[in-house]
VOLO-649957 format. One record per atom (N, C-alpha, C): x, y, z. Coordinates in steps of 0.001 Angstrom, whole numbers, padded with zeros to 6 digits, always signed. Layout:
VOLO-649957
XYZ...
end
This chain:
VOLO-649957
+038075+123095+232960+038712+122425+231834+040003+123158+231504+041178+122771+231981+042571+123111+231865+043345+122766+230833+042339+121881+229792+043005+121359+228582+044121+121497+228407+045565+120849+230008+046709+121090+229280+047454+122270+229544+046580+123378+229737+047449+124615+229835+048509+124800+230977+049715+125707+230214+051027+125818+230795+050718+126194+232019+049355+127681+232341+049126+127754+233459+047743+127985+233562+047390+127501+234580+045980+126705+235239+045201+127658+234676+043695+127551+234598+042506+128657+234447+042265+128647+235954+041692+129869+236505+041135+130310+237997+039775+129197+238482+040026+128424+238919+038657+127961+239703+037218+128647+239746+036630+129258+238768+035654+130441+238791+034055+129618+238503+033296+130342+238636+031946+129791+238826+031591+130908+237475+031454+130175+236242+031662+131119+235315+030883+132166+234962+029090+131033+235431+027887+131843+235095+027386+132830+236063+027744+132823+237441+027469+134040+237854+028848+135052+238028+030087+134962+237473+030944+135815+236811+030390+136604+235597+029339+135941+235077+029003+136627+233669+027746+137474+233895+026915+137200+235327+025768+137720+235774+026198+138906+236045+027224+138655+236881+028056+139860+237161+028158+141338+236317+029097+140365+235528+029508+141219+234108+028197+141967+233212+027805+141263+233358+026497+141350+232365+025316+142779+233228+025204+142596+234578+024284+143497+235498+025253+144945+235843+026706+144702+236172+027325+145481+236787+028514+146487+235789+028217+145492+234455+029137+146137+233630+030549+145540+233394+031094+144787+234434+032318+144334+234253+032188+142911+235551+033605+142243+235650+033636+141459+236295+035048+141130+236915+035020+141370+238512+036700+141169+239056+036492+139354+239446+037837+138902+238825+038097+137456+238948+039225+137316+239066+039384+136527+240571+040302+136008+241000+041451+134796+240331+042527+134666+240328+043404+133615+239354+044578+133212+240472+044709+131980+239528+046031+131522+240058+046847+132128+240870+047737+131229+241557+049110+131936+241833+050215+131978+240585+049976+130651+239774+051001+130676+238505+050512+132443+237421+048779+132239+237802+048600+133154+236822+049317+134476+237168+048830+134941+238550+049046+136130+239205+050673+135944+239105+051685+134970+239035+052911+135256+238799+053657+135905+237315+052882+135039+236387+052855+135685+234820+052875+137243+234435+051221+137892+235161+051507+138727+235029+052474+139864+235110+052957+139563+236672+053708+140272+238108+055234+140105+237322+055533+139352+236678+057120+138907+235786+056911+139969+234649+055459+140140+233843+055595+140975+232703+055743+142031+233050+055091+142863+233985+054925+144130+234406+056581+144376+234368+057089+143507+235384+058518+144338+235612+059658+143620+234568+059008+143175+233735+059896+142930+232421+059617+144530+231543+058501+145272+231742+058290+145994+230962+058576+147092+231917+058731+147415+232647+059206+148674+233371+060996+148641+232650+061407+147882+232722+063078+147984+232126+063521+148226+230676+062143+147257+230010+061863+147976+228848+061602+149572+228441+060270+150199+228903+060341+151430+228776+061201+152358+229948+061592+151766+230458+062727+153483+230633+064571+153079+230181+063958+152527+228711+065336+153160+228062+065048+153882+227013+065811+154339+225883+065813+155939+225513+064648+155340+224297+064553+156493+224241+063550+156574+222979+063729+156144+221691+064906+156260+221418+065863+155646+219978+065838+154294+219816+066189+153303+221602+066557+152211+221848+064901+151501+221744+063914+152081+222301+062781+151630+221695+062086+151716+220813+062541+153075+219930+061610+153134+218160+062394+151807+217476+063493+150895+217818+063978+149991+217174+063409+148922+217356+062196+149041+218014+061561+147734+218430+059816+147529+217849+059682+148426+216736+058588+148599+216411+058209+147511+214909+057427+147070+214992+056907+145833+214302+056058+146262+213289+055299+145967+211996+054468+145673+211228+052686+145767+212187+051983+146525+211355+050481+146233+211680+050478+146046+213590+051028+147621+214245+051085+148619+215480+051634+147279+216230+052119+146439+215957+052963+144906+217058+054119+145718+217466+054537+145227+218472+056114+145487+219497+055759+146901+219570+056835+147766+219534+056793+149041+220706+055537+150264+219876+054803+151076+220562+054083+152293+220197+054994+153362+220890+054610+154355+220109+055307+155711+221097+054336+156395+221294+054996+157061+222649+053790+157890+223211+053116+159242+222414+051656+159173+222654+050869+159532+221956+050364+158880+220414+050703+157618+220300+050381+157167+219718+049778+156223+218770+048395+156452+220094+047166+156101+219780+046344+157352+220776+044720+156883+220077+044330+157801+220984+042552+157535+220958+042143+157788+222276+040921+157158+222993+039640+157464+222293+039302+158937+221904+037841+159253+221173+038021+160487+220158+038940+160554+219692+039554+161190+218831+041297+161714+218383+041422+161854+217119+042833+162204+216852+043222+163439+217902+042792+164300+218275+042914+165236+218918+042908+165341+220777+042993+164207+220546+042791+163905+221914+043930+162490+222267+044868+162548+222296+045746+160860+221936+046168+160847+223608+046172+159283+223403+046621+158327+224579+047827+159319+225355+047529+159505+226363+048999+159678+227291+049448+158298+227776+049886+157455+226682+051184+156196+226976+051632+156000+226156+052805+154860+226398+053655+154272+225500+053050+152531+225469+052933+152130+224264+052159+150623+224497+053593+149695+223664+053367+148436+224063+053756+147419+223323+052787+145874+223250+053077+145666+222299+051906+144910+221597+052216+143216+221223+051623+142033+221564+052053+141129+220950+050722+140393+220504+050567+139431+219103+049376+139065+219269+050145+136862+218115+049157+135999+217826+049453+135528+217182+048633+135714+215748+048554+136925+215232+047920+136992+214265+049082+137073+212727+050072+137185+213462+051179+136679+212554+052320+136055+212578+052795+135545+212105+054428+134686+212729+055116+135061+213423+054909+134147+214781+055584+134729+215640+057774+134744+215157+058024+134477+214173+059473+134933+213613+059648+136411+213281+057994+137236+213161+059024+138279+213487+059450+138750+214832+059259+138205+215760+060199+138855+217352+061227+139229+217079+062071+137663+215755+063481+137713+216481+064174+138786+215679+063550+140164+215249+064048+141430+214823+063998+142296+215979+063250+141776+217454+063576+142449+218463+064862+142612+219199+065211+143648+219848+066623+143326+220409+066375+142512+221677+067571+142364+222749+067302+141516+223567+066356+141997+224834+066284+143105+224794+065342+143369+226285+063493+143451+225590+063322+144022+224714+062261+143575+223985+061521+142323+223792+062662+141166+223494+062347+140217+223140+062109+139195+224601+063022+139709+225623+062711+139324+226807+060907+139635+227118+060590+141056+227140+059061+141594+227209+058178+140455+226624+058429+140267+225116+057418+139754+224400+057317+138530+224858+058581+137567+225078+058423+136184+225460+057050+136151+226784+057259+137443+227546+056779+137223+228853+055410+137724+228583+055216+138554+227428+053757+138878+227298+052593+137894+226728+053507+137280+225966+052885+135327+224967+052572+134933+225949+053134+134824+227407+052638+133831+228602+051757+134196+229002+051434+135983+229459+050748+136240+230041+048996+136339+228921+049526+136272+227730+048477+136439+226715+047756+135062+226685+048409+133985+226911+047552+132421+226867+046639+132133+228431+047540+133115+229218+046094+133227+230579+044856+133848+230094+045250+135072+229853+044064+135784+229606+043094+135688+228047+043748+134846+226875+043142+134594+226180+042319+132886+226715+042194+132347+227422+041848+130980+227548+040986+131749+228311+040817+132695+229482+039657+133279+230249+038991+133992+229710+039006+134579+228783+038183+135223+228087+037240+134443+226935+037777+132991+226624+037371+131866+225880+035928+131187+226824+036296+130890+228153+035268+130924+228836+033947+131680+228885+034515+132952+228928+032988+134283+228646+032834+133749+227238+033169+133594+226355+033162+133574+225218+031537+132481+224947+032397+131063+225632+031361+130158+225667+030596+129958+226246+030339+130611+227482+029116+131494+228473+027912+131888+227655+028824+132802+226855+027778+134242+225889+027236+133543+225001+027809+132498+224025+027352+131168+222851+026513+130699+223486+026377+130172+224760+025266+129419+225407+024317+130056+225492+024381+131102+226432+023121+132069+226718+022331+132555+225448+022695+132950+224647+022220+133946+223796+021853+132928+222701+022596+131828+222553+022175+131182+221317+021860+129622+221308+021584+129393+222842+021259+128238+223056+021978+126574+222418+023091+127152+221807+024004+125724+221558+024670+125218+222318+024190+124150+222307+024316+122952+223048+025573+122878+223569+026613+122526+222222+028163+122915+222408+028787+123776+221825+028558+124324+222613+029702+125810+222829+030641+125767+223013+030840+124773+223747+032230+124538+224317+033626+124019+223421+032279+123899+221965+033762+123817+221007+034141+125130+220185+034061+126309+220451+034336+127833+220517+035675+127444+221373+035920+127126+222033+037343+126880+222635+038187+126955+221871+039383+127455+221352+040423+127531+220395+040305+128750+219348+039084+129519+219036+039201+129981+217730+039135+131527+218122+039855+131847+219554+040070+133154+219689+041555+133345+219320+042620+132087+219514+043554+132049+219197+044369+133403+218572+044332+133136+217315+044566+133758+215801+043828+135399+215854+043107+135925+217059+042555+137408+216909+043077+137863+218362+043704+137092+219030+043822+137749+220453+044781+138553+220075+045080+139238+221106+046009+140540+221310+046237+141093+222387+047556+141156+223075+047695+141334+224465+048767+142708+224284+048003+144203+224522+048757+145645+224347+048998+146359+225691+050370+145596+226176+050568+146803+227656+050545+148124+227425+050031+148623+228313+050198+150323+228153+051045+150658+229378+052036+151813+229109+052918+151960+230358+053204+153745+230046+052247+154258+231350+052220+156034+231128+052933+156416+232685+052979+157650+232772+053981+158036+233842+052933+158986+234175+052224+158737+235143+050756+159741+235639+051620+160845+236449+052500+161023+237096+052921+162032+237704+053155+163204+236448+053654+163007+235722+054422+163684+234451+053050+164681+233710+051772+163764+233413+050933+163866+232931+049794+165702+233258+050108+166120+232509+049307+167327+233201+047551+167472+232698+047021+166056+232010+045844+166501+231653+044826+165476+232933+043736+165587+232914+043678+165173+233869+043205+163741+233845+043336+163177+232425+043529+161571+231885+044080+161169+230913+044896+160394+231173+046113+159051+230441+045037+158306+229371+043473+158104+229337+042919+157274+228823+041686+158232+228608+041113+158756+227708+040063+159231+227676+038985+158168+227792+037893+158654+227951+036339+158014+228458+036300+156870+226958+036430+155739+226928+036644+154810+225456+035652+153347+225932+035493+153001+225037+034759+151559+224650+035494+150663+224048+036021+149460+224242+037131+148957+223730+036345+147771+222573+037391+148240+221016+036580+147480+220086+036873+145946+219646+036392+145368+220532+036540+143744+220896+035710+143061+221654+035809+141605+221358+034639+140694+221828+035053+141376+223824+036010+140721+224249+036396+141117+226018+037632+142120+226426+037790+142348+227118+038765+143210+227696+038729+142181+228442+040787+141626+228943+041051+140919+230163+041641+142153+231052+041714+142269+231927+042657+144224+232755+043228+143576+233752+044866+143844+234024+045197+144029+235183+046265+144913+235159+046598+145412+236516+047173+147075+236503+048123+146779+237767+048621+147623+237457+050116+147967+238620+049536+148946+239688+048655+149977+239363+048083+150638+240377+046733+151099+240171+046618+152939+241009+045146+153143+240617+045171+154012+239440+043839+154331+239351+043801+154833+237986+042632+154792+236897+042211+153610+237069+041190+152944+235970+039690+153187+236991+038824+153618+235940+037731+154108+236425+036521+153633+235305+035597+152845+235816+034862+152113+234916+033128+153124+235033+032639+153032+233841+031404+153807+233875+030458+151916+233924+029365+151995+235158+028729+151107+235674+027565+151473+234897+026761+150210+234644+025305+150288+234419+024280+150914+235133+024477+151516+235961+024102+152897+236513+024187+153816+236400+025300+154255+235176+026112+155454+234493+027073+156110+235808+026811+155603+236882+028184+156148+237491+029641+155604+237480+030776+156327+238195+032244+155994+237454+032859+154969+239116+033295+153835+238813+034012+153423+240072+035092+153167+239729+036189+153672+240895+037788+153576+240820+037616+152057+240853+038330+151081+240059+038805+149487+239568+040094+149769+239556+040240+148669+241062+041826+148543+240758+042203+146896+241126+043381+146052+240761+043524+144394+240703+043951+144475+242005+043931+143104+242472+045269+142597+243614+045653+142080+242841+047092+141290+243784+048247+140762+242349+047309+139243+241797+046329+139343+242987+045647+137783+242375+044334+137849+241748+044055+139338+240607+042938+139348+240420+042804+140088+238788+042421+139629+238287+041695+140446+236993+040347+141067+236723+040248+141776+235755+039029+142336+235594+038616+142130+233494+037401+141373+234054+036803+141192+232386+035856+142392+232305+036431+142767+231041+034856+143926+230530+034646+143364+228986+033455+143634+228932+032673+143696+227494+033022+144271+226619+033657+144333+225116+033891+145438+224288+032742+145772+223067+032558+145951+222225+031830+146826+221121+031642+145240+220534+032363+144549+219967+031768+142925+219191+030828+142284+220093+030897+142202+221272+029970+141562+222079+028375+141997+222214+028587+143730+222294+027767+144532+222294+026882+144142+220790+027733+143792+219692+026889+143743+218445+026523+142189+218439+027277+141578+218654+027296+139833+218907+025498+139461+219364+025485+140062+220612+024265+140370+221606+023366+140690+221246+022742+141311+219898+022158+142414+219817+021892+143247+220827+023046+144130+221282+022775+145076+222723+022433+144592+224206+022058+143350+223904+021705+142864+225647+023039+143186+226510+024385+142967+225783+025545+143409+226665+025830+144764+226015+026291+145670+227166+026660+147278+226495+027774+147085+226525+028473+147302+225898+030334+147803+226233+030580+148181+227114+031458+147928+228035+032144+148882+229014+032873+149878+228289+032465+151215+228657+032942+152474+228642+034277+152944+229818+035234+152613+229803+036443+153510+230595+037409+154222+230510+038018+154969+231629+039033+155690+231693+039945+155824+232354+040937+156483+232414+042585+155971+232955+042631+157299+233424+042896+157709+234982+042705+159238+235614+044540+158905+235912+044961+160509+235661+046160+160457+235836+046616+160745+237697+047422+160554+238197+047676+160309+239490+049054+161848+239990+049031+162486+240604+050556+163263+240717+051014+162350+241761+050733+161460+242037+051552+160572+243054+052359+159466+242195+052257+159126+241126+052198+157749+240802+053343+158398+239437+054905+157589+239765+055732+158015+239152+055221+156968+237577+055002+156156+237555+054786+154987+236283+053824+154103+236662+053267+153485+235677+052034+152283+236039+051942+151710+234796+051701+150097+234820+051695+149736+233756+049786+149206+233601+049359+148753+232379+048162+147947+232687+047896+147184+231007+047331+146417+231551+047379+145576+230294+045356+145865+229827
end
């Protein structure tokens, strides 16, 4: 059900995507070529973005953590422990009029992150109405369609793992939200499995990865755990972005 959208949903077989998710902890799903192009345009909209100066991007910082973060500032399982990245943020939880206080390479980013945010919020609408079915046996679920809208939030993170001397960009975290949509520029991302062991997760340009966050986990009463992950820093890897 494409209801329309600018770009296609992935051809996916939803319920054993969610068996998946649900047994293994997470779930890699294949997308479009329009989709896999969306992303592949943001990434290197945002590489031009962050490597200009630091001044030129604290001018791009928004209301309630939207448009640019600076590095270290956020952080994974405590204040004492903060993010090794720089994030930028777009969501529709408020008018989208404030962009146009972005300058022009910013505002280039954000246009391209809204696109890439209506892929991955419409796929994550799917799990959404997967999880309504299973767990709560309504019939139609399928009218849950639309009302992630207004809470989604699409936050690139863009760290420079060579630079990095600790030995993670992302401490060991649980992300506090119904899904995580992930796709990444390289390696790095390391998921703790329902086995409690850690596997390197990394995309092709034609692939995403859904994980479970902490609302689902409570949504569920616990039948789904959160995915627990982390971001290992690389001395090979001059920059990487991941959403």
């Amino acid at each position: 059900d494409n209801r329309g959208l600018s770009v296609p949903l992935p051809p996916i077989d939803i319920s054993a995507a969610f068996d998946t998710l649900q047994t293994r902890g997470f779930a890699t799903i294949p997308v479009t070529e329009e989709f896999s192009q969306s992303t592949k345009d943001t990434f290197a909209h945002a590489r031009t973005f962050f490597r200009r100066s630091t001044e030129e991007k604290l001018s791009n910082k928004l209301p309630a953590d939207e448009g640019y973060r600076p590095y270290e500032g956020e952080y994974s399982s405590s204040p004492e422990y903060p993010d090794r990245v720089e994030s930028f943020t777009v969501s529709h939880r408020f008018p989208e009029v404030q962009i146009d206080f972005l300058d022009a390479s910013a505002l280039i980013l954000a246009k391209a992150m809204f696109r890439t945010l209506e892929c991955f919020e419409h796929l994550a609408e799917e799990f959404l109405v997967e999880a309504v079915y299973r767990f709560n046996k309504i019939t139609r679920a399928d009218q849950m369609r639309g009302h992630l809208h207004k809470w989604s939030l699409l936050q690139l993170n863009y760290s420079r793992p060579s630079e990095t001397v600790h030995p993670y960009i992302n401490d060991l975290h649980e992300d506090g939200c119904l899904f995580t949509v992930s796709s990444m520029t390289g390696p790095g991302l390391e998921v703790r499995t329902t086995e409690n062991s850690y596997v390197p997760v990394t995309t092709a340009q034609n692939e995403v990865i859904v994980m479970p966050g902490e609302i689902l986990w409570l949504l569920t009463g616990g039948k789904i755990n959160p995915c627990h992950h982390r971001v290992r820093s690389s001395p090979d890897l001059a920059s990487a972005c991941l959403f």
